[in-house]
N, C-alpha and C positions, 0 to 999 in steps of 0.2 A: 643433048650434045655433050660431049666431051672433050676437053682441052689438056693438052698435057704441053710443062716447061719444064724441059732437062736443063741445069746449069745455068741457066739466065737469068738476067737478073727483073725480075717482075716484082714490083713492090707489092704490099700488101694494099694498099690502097690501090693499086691497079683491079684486083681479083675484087673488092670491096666493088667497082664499079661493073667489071665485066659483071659478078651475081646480080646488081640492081638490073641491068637488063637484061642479064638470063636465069633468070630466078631457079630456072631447072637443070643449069649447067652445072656438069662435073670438072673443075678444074682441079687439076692436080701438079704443084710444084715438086720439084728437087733439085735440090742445089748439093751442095759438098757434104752437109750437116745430116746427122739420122739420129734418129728418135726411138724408132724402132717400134709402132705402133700401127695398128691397123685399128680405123674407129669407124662410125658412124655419126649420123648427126644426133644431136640428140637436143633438147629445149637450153639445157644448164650448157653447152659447148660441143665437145665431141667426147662421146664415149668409148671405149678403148675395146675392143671385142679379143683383139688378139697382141699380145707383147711378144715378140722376138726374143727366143731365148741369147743370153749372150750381149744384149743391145743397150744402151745407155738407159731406159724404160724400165727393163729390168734389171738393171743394176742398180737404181734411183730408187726400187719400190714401187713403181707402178704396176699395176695386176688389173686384170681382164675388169669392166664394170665400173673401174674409176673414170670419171667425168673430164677432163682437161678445160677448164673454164677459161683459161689465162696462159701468155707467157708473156715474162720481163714485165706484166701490167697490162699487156695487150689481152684484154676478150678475143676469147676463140669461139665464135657463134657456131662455125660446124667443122666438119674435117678437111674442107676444099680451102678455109683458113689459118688454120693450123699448119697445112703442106705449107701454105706460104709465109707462115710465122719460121718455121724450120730453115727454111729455104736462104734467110737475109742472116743467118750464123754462117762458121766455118766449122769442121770438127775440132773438138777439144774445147770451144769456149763454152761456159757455164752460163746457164739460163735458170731465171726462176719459175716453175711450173706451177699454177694453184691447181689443185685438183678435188673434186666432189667424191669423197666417198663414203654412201649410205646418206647419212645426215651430217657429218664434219667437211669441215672445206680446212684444207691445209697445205700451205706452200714449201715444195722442195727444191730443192737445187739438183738438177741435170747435167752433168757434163756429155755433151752431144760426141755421138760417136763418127764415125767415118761409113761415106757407101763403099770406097772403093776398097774397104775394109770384108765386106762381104759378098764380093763380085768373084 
């Protein structure tokens, strides 16, 4: 199954319950906020496959392999929570990202960019 929330406002503990009973469901949030990453799940959070050139991601230092474990202190278990880690900012406010890369874990600060920035 797949779920998609454009613009609404769906908490993160909402999505925390819809995955307990659909364990196999793709949810995917967006709100105003972009990141600008494309990931997968991975065991440490979600790993990052693809950064958007141009996108707060890549302007942060983020690159294809790093891990996203965390934002603001929130664990990101996979990338269906992390859409909705994103989703509860606006663009321009700064968030602190932990991210796994290789063997070092280390936290930056992202200023989240705009969608309707590249629509």
């Amino acid at each position: 199954a797949f779920v998609q929330f454009l613009d609404t406002k769906v908490t993160p503990e909402a999505v925390d319950g819809l995955k307990a009973k659909h364990k196999d469901a793709i949810i995917y949030m967006r709100g105003q906020a972009l990141l600008g990453v494309q990931a997968e799940n991975h065991p440490a959070g979600a790993m990052v496959n693809r950064v958007e050139p141009g996108t707060a991601a890549a302007d942060a230092g983020i690159v294809t392999g790093d891990v996203i474990a965390s934002m603001d202190g929130h664990t990101v278990p996979d990338f269906d929570r992390l859409t909705a880690r994103i989703a509860q900012y606006q663009s321009g406010e700064t968030v602190e990202v932990e991210i796994v890369r290789g063997t070092e874990r280390k936290k930056i600060s992202v200023t989240l960019g705009s969608w309707a920035d590249r629509q």
